[in-house]
ZADRENVEX-819162 format. One record per atom (N, C-alpha, C, O): x, y, z; residue number from 1; atom name; residue in three letters; chain. Coordinates in pm, whole numbers. Layout:
# ZADRENVEX-819162
       X       Y       Z  titor  pado  kese  pavo
       X       Y       Z    NUM    CA   ALA     A
...
***
This chain:
# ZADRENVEX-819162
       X       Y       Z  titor  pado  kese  pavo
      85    -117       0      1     N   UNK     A
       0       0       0      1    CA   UNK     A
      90     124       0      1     C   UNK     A
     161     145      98      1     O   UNK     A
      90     211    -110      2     N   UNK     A
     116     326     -92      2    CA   UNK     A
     131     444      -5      2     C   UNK     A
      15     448      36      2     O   UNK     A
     193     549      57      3     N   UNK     A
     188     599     165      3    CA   UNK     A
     199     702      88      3     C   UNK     A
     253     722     -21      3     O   UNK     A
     117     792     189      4     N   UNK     A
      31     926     127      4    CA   UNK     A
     154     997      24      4     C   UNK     A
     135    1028     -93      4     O   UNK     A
     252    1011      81      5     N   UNK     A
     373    1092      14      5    CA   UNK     A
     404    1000    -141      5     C   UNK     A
     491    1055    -208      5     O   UNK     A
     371     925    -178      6     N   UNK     A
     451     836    -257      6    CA   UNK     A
     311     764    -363      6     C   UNK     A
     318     661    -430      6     O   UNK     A
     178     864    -348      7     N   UNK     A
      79     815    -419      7    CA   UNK     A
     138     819    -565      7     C   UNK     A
     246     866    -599      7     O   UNK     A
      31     753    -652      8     N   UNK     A
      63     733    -772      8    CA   UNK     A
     -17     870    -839      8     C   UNK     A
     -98     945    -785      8     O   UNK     A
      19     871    -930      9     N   UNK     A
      30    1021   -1065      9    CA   UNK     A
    -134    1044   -1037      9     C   UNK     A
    -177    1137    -968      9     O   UNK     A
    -220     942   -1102     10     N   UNK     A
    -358     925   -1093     10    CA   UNK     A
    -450     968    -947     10     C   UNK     A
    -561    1020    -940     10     O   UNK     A
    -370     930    -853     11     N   UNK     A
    -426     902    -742     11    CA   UNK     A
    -426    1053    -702     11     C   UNK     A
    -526    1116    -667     11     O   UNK     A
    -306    1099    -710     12     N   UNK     A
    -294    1263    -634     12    CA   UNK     A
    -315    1351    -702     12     C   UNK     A
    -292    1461    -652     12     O   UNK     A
    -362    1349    -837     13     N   UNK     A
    -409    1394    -929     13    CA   UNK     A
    -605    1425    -874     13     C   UNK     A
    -658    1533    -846     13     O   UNK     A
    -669    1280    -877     14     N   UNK     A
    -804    1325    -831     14    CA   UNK     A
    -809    1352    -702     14     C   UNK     A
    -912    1409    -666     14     O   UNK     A
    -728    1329    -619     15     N   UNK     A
    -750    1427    -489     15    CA   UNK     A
    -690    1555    -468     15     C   UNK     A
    -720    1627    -373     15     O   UNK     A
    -578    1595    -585     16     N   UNK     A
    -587    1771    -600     16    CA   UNK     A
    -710    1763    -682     16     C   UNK     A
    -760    1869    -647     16     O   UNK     A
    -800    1708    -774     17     N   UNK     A
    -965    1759    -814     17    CA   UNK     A
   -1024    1787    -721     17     C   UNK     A
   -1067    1903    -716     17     O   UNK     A
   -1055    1682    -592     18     N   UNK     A
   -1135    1659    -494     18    CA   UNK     A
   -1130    1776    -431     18     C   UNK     A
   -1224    1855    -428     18     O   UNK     A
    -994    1799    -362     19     N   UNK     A
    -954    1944    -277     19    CA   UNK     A
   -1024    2059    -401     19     C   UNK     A
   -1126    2117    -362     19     O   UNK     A
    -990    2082    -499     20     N   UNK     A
   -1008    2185    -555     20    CA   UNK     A
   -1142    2212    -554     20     C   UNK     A
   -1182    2322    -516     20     O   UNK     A
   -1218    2123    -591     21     N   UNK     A
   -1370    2123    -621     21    CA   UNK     A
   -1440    2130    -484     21     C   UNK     A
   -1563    2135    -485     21     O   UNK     A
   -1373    2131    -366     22     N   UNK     A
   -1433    2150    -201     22    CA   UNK     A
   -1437    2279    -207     22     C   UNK     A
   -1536    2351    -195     22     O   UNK     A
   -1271    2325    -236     23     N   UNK     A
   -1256    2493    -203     23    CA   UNK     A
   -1356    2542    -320     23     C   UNK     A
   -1436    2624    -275     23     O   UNK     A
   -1366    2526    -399     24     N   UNK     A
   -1446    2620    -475     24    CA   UNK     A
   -1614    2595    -444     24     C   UNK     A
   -1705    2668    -482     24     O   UNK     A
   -1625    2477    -367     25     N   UNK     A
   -1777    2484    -323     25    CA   UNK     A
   -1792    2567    -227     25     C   UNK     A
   -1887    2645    -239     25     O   UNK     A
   -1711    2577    -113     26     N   UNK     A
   -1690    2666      10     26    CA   UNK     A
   -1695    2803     -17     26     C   UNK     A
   -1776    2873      44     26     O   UNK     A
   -1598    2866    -120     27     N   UNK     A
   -1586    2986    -131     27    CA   UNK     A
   -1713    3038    -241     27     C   UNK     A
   -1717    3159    -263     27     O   UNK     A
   -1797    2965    -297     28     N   UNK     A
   -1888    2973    -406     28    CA   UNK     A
   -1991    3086    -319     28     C   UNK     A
   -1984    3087    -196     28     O   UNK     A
   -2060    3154    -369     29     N   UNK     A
   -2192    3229    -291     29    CA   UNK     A
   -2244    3127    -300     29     C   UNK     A
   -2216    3018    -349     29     O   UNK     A
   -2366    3191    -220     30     N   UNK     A
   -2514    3075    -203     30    CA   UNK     A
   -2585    3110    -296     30     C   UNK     A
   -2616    3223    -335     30     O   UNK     A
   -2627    2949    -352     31     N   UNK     A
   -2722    2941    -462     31    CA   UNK     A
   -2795    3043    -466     31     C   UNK     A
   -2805    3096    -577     31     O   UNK     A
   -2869    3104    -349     32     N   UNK     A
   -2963    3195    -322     32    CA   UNK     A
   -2933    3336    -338     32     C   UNK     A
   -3009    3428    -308     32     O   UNK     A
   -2784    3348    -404     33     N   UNK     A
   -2754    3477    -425     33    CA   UNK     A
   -2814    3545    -542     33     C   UNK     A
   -2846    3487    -646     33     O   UNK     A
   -2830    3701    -513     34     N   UNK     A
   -2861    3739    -643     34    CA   UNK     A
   -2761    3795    -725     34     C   UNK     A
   -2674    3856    -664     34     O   UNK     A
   -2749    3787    -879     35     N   UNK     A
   -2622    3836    -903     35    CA   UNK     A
   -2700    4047    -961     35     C   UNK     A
   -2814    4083    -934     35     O   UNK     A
   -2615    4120   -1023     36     N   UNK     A
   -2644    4228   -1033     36    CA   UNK     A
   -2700    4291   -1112     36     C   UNK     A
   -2721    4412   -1120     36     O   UNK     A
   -2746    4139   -1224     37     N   UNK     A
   -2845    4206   -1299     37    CA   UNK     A
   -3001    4098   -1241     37     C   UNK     A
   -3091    4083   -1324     37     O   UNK     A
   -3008    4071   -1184     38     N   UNK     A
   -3138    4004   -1119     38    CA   UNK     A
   -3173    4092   -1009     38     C   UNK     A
   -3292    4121    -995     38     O   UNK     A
   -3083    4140    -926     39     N   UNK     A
   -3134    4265    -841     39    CA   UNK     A
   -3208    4390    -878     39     C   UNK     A
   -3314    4448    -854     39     O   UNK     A
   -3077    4402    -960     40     N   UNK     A
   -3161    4534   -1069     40    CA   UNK     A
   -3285    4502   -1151     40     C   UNK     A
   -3340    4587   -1221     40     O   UNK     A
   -3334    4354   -1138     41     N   UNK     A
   -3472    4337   -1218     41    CA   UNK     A
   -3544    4364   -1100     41     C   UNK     A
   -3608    4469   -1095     41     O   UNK     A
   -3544    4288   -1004     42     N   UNK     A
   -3653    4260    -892     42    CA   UNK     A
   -3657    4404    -833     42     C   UNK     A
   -3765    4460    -816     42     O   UNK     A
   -3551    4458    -805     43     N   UNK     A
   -3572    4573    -679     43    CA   UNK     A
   -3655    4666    -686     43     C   UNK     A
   -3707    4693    -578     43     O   UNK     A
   -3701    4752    -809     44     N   UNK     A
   -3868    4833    -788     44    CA   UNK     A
   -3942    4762    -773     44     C   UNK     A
   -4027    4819    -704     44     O   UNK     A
   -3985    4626    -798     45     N   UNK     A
   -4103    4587    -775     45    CA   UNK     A
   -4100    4534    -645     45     C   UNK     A
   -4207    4507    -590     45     O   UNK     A
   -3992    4513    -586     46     N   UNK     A
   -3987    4475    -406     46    CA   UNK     A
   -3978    4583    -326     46     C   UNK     A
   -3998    4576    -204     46     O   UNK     A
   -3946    4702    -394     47     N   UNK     A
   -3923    4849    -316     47    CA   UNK     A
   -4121    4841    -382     47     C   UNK     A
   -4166    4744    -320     47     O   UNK     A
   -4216    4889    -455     48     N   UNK     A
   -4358    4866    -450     48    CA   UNK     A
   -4406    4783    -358     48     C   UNK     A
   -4467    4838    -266     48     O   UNK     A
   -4399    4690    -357     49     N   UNK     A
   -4463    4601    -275     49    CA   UNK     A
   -4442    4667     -96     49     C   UNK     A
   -4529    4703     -18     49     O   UNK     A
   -4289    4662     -79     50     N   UNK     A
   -4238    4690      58     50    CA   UNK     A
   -4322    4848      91     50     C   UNK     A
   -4322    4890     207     50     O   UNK     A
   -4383    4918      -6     51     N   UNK     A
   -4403    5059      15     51    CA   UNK     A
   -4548    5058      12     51     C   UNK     A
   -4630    5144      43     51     O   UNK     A
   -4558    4931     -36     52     N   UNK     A
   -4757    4859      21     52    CA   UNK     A
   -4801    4937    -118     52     C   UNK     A
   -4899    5009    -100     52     O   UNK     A
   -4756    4937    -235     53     N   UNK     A
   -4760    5041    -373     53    CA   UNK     A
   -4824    4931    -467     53     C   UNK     A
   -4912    4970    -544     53     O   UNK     A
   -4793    4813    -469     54     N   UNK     A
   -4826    4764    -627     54    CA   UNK     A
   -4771    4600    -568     54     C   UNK     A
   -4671    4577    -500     54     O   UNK     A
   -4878    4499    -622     55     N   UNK     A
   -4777    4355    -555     55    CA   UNK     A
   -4723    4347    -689     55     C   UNK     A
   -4767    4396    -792     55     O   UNK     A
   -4566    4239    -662     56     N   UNK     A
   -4514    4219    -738     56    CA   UNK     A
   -4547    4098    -843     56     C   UNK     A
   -4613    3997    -821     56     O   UNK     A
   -4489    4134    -948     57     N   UNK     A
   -4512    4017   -1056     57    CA   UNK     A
   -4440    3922    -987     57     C   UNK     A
   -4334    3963    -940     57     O   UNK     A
   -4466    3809    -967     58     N   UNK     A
   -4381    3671    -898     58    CA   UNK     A
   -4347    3555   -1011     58     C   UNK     A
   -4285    3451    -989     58     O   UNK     A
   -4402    3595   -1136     59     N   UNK     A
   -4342    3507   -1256     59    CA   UNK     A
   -4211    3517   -1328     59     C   UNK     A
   -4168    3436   -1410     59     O   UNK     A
   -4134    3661   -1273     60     N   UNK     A
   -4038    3680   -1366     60    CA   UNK     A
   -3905    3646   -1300     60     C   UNK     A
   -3881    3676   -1183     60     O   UNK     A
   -3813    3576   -1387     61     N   UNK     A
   -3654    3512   -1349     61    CA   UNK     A
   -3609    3552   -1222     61     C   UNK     A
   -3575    3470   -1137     61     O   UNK     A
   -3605    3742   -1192     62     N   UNK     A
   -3543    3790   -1093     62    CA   UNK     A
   -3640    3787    -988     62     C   UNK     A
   -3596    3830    -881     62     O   UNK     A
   -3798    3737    -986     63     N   UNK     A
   -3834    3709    -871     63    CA   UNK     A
   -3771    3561    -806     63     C   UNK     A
   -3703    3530    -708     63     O   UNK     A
   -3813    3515    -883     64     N   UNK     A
   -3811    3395    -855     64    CA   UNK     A
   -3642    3343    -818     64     C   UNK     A
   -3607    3226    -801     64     O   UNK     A
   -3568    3444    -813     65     N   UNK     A
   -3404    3402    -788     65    CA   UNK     A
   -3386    3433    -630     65     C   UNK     A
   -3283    3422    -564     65     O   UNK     A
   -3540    3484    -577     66     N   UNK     A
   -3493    3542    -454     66    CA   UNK     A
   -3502    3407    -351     66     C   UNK     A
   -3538    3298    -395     66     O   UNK     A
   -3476    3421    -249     67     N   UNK     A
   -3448    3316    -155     67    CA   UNK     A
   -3553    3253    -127     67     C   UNK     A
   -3554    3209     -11     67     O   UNK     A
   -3635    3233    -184     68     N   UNK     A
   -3779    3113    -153     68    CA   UNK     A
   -3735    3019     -60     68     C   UNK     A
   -3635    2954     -88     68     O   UNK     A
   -3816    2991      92     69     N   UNK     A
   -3836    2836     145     69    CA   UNK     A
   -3893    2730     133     69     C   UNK     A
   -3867    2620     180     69     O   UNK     A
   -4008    2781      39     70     N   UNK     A
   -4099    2640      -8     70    CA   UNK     A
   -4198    2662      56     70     C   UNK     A
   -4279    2569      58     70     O   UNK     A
   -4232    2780     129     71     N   UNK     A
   -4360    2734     266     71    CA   UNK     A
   -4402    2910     229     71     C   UNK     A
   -4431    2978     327     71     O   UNK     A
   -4405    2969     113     72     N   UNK     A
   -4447    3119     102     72    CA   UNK     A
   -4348    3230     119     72     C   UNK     A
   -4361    3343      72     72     O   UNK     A
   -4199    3166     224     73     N   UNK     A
   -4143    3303     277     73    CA   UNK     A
   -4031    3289     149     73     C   UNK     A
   -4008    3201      66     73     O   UNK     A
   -3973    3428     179     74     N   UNK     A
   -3898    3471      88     74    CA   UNK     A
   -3747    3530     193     74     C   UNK     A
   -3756    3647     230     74     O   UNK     A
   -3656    3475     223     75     N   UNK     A
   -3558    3543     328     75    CA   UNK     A
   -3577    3510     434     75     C   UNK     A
   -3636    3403     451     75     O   UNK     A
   -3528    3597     560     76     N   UNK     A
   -3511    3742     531     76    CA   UNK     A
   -3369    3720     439     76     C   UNK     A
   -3323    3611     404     76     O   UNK     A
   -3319    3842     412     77     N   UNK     A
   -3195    3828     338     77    CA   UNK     A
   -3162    3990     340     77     C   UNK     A
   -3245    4079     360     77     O   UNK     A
   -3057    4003     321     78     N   UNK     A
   -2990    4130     313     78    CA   UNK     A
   -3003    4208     145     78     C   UNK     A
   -2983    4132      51     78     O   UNK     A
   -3019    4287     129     79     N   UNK     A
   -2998    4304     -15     79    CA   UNK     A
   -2853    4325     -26     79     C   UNK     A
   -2779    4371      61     79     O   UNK     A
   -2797    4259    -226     80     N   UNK     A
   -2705    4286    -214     80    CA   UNK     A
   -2650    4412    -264     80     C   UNK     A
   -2530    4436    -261     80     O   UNK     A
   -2732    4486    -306     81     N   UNK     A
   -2668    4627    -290     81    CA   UNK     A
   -2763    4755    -223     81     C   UNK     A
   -2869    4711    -177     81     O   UNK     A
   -2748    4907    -207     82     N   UNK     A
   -2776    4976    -164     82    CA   UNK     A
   -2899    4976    -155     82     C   UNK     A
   -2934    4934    -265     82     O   UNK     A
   -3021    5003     -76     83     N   UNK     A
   -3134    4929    -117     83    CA   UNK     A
   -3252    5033     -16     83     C   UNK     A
   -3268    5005     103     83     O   UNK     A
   -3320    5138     -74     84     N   UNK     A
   -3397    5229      -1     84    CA   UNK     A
   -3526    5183      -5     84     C   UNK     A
   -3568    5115     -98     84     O   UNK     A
   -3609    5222     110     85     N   UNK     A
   -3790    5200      69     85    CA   UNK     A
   -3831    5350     140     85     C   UNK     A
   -3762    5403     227     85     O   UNK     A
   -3938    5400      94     86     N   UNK     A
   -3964    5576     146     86    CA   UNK     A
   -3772    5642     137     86     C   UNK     A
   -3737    5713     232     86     O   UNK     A
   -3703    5622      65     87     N   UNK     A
   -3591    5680      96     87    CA   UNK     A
   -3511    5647     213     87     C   UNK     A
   -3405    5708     225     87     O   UNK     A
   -3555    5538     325     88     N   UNK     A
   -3493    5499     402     88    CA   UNK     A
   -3407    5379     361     88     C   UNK     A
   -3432    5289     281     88     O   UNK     A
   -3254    5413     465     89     N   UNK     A
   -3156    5261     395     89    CA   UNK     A
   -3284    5100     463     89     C   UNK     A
   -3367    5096     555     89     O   UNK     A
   -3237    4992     357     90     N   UNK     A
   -3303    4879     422     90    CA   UNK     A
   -3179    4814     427     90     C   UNK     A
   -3081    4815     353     90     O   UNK     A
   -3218    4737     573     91     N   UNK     A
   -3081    4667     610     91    CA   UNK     A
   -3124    4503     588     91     C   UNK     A
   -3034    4419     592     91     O   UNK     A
   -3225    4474     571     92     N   UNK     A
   -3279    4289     553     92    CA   UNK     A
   -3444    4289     471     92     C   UNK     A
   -3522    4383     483     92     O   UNK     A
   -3455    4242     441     93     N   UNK     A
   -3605    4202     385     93    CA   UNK     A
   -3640    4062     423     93     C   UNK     A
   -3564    3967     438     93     O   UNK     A
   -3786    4069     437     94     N   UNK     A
   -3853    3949     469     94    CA   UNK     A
   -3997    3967     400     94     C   UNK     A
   -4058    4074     412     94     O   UNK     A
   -4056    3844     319     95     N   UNK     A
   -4171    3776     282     95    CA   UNK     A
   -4224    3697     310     95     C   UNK     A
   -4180    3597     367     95     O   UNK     A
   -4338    3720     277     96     N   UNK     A
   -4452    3596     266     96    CA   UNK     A
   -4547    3584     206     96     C   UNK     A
   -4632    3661     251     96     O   UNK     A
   -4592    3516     106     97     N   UNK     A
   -4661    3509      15     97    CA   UNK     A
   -4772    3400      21     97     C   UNK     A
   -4735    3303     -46     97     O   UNK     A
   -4852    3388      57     98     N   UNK     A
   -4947    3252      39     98    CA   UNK     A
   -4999    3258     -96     98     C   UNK     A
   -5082    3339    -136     98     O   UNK     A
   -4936    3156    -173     99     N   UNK     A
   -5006    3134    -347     99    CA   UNK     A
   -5138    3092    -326     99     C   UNK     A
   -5202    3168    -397     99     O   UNK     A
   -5212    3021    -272    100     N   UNK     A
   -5354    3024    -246    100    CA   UNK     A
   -5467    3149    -208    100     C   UNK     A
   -5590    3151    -222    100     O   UNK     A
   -5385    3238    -162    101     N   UNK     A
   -5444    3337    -144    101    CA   UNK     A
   -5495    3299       4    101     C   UNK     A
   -5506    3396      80    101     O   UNK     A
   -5521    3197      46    102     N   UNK     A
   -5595    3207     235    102    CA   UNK     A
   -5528    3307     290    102     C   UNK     A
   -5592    3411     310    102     O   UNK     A
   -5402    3302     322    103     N   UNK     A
   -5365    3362     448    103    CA   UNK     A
   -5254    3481     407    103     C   UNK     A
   -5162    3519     480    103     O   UNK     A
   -5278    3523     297    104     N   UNK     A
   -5263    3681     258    104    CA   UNK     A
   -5124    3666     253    104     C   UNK     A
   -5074    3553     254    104     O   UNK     A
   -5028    3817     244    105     N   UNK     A
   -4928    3805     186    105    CA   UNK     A
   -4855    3931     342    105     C   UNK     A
   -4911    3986     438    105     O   UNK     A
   -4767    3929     312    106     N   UNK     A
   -4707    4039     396    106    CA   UNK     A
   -4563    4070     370    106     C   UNK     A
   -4490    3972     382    106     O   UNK     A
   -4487    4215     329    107     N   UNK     A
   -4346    4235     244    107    CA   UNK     A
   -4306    4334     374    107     C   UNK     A
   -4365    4438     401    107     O   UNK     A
   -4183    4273     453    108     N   UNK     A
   -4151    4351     557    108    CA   UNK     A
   -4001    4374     545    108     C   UNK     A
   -3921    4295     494    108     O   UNK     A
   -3969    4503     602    109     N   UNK     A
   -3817    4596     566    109    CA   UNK     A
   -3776    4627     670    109     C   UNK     A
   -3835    4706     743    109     O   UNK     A
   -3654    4565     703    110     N   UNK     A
   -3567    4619     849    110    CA   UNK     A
   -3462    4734     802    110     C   UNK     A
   -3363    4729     729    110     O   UNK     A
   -3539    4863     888    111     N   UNK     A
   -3523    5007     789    111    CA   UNK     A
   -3368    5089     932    111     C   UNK     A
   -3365    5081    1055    111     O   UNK     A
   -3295    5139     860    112     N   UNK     A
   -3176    5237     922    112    CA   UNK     A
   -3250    5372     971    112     C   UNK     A
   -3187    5475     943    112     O   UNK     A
   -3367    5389    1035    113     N   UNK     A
   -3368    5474    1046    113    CA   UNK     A
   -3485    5538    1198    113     C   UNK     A
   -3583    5471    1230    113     O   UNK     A
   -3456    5652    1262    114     N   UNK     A
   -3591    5655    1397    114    CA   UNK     A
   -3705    5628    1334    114     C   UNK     A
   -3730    5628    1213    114     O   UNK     A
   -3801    5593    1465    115     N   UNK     A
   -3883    5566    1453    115    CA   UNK     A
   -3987    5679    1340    115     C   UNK     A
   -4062    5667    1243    115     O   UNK     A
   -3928    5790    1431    116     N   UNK     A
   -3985    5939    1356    116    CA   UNK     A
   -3948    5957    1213    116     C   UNK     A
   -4014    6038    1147    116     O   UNK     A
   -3885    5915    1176    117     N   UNK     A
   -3821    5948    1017    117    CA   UNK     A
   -3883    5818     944    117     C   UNK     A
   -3903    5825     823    117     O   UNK     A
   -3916    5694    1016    118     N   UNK     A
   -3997    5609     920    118    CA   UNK     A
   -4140    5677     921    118     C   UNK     A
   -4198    5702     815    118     O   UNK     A
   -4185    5701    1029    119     N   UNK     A
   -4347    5737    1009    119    CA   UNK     A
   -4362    5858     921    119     C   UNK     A
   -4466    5870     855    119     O   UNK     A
   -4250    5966     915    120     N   UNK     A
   -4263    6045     873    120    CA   UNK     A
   -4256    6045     671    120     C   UNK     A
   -4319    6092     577    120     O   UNK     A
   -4113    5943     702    121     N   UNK     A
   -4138    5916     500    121    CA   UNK     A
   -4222    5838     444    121     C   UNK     A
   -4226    5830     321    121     O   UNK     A
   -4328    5747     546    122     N   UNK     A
   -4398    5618     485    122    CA   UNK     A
   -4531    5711     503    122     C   UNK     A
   -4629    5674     439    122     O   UNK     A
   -4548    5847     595    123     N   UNK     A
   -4690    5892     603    123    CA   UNK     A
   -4776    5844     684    123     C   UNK     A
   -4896    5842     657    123     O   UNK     A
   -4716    5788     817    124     N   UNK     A
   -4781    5694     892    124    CA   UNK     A
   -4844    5784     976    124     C   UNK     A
   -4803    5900     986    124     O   UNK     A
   -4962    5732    1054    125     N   UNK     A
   -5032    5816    1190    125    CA   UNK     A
   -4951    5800    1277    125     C   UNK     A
   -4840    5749    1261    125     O   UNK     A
   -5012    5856    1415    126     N   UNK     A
   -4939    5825    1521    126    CA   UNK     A
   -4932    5693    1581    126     C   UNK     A
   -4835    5668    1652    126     O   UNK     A
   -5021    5607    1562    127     N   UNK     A
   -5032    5449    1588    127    CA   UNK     A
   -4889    5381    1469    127     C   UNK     A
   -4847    5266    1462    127     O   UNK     A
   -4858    5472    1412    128     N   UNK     A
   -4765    5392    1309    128    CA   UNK     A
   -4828    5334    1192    128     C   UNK     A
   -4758    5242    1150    128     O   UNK     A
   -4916    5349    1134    129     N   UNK     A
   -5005    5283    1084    129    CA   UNK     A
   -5078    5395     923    129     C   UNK     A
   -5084    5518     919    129     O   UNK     A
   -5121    5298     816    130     N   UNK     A
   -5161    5330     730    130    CA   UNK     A
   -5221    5255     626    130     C   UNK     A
   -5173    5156     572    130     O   UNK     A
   -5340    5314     599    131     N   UNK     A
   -5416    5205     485    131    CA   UNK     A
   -5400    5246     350    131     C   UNK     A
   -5451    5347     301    131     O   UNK     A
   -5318    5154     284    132     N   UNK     A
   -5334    5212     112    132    CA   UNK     A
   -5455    5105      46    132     C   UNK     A
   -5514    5011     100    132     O   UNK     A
   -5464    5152     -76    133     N   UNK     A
   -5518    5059    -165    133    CA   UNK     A
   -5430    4913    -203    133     C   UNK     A
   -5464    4860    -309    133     O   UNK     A
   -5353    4865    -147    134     N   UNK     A
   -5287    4727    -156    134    CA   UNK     A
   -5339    4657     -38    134     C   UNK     A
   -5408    4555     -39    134     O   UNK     A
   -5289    4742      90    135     N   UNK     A
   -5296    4674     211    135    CA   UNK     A
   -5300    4792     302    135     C   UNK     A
   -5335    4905     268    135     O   UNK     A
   -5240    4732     489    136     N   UNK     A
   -5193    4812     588    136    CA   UNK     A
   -5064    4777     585    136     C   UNK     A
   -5012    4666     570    136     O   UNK     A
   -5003    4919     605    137     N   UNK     A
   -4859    4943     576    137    CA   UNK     A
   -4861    4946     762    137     C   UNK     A
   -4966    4975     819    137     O   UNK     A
   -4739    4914     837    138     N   UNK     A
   -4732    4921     923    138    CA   UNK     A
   -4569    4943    1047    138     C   UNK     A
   -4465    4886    1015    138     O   UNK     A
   -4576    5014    1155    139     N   UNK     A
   -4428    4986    1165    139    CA   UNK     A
   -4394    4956    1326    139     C   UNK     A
   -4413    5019    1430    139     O   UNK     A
   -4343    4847    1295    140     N   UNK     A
   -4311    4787    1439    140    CA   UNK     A
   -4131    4830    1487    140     C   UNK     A
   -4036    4862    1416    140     O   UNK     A
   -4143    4812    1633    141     N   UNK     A
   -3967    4844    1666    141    CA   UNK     A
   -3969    4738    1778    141     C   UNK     A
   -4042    4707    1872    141     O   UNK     A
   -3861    4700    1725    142     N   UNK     A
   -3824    4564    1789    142    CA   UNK     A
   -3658    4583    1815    142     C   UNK     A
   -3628    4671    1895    142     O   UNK     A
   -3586    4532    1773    143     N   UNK     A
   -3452    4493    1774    143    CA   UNK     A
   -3419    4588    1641    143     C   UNK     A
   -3302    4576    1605    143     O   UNK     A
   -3483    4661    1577    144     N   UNK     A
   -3471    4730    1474    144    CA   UNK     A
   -3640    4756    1422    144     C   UNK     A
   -3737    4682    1438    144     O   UNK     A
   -3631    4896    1350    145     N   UNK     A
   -3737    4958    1292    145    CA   UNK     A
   -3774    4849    1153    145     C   UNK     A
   -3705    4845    1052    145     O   UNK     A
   -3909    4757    1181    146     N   UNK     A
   -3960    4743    1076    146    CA   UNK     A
   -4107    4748    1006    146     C   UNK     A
   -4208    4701    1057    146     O   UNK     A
   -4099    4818     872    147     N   UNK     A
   -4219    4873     816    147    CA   UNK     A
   -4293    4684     718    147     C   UNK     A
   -4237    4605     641    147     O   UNK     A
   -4411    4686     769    148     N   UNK     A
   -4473    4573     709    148    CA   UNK     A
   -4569    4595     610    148     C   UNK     A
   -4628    4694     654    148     O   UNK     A
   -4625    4564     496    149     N   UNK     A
   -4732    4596     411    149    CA   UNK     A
   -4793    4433     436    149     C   UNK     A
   -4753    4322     403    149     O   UNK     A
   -4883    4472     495    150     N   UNK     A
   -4974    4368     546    150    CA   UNK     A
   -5085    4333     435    150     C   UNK     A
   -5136    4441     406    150     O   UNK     A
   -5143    4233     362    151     N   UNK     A
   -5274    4222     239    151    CA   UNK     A
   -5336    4087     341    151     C   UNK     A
   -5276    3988     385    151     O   UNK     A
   -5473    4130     355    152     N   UNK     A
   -5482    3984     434    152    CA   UNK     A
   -5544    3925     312    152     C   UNK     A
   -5561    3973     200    152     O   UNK     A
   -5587    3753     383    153     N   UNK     A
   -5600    3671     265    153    CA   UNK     A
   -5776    3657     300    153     C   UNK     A
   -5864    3714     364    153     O   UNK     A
   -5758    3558     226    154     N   UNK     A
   -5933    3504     212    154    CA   UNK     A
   -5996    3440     349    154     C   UNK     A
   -6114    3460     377    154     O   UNK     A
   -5878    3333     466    155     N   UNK     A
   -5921    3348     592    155    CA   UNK     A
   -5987    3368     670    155     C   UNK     A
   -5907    3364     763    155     O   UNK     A
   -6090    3391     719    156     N   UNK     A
   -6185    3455     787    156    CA   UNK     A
   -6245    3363     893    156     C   UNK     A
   -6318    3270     856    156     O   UNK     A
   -6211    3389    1057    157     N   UNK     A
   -6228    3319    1166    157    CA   UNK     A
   -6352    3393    1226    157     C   UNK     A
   -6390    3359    1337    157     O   UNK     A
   -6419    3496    1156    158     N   UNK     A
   -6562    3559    1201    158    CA   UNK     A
   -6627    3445    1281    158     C   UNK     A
   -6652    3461    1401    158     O   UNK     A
   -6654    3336    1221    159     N   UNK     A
   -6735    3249    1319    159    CA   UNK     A
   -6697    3136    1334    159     C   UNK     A
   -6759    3030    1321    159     O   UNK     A
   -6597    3155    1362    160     N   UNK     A
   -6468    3020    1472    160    CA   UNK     A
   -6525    3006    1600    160     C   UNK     A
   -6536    3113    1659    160     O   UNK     A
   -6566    2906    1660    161     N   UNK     A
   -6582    2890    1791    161    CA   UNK     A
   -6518    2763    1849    161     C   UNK     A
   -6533    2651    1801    161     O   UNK     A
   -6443    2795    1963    162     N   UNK     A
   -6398    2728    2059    162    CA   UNK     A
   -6507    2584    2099    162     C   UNK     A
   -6624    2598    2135    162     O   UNK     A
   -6439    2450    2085    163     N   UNK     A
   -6470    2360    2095    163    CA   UNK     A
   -6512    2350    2262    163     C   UNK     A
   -6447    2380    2362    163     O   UNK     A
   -6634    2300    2247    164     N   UNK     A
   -6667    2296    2436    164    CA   UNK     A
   -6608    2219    2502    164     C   UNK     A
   -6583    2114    2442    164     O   UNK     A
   -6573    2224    2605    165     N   UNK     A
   -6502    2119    2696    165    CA   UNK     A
   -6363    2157    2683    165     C   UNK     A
   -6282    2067    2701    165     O   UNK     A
   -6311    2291    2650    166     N   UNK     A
   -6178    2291    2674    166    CA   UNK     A
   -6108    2435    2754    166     C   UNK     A
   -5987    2440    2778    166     O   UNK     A
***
């Protein structure tokens, strides 16, 4: 048996492939990346949506390159370049989309900016809050300022009642 130093031509040949083809899986982006002309497709129609303005077309290449889980959401994910909604920087995006339509959709933006300067560029009341013709635009502060465009779905628990005996 051969000892590692003293492999044959063939042998250390496909394990410099092997090594090579690791490092370049490692250093590769994630599938889920977007490159810079798929950003530049998707990003007005995700800056619309995020601004509760217009839903997006979800049939075209650069939607569909965005980080889908299989279960409606989309991310969160960072954009990869400079990326405003009302003129505020966005630091992550998050979706959700129900293709059935039940349980509505919702396009939310983790925004760089006070509380006062989101309500103030999105036009919000003092509850934070606003109804367009898409949806309710909305803005929560958590661990960071984020603005939600809420569409509810078809859903409706109006006359849900609690099973007796519990």
């Amino acid at each position: 048996m051969p000892t590692p130093s003293r492999m044959s031509s063939p042998r250390r040949a496909r394990c410099n492939a092997l090594a090579a083809l690791l490092l370049g899986t490692l250093a590769a982006p994630a599938a889920h990346a977007l490159d810079a002309a798929q950003w530049k497709a998707v990003a007005p129609a995700l800056q619309a949506a995020l601004e509760c303005r217009t839903k997006p077309d979800m049939t075209t290449a650069a939607w569909q390159a965005l980080p889908h889980d299989g279960t409606g959401g989309v991310g969160p994910f960072t954009p990869p370049a400079p990326f405003t909604v009302f003129g505020l920087p966005v630091r992550q995006v998050t979706l959700f989309i129900d293709t059935s339509g039940e349980l509505g959709e919702s396009y939310s933006a983790d925004v760089d900016a006070s509380m006062a300067a989101v309500r103030k560029a999105a036009k919000l009341n003092a509850a934070g809050g606003r109804t367009t013709t898409m949806g309710e635009l909305m803005l929560a502060e958590g661990d960071g300022r984020q603005l939600t465009c809420t569409i509810a779905g078809s859903y409706d628990e109006s006359d849900y009642q609690e099973p007796e005996g519990l």
